[in-house]
N, C-alpha and C positions, 0 to 999 in steps of 0.2 A: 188111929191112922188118919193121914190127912190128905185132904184128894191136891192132884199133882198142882204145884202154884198157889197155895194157899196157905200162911205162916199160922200158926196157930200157936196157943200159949205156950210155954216154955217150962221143957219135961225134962228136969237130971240137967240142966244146961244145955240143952238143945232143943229148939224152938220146932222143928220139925223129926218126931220121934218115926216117924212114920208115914211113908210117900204111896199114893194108891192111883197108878196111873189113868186115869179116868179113857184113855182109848182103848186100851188094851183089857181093864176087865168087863167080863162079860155078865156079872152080874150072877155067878154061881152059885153064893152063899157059902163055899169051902171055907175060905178064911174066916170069916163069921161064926161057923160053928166048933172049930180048931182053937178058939180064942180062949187060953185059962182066965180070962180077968176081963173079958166079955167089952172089950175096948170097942169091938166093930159093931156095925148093924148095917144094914141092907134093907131100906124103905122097901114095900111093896112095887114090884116092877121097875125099882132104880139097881145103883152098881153102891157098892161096900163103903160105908165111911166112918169116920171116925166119930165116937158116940161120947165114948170117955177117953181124953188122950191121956190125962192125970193117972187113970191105973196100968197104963201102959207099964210092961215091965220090958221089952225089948227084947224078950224070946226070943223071935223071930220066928214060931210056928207061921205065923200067915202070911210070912215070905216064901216058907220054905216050901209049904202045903196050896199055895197059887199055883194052874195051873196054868197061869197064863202070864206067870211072869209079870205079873201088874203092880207089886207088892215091893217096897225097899225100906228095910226098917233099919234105920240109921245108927252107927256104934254110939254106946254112950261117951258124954265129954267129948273134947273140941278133939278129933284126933289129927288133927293139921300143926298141934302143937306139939304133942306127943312124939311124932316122926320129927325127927332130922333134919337137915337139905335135902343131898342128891343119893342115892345107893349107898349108907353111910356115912356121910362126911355131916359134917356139922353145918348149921344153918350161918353162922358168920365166916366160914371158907378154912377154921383151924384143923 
């Protein structure tokens, strides 16, 4: 995970796998210990950050398991291309 404003290396084609909003957490250690593949850590007296973003697998236990909402773990691949235009409709207006 990567604390919020911060691009970090580039996981599955997306450069930020994982968003950790540095105001909103409070430094609980939930996400941290939720983590199958041990991505987070939590310094002594700081707030959760990303340790390994490489084995990041994009669960989303530590989104879901925040308890403060601090946590946005990113869909894998560009899904800006995946969707369409508008409700449906094709991106060239056919």
């Amino acid at each position: 995970m990567q604390k919020s404003g911060n691009a970090g290396p580039a996981v599955n084609g997306n450069s930020r796998p994982v968003i950790i909003n540095d105001r909103w957490c409070k430094g609980c250690d939930i996400c941290v210990s939720f983590c199958p593949k041990n991505v987070l850590e939590r310094p002594e007296g700081g707030k959760a950050q990303v340790a390994r973003v490489e084995d990041c697998t994009r669960c989303g236990i530590c989104e879901i398991m925040c308890p403060d909402l601090a946590i946005q773990v990113a869909p894998a691949g560009d899904r800006k291309k995946e969707r369409s235009g508008t409700r449906g409709g094709s991106v060239d207006g056919k």
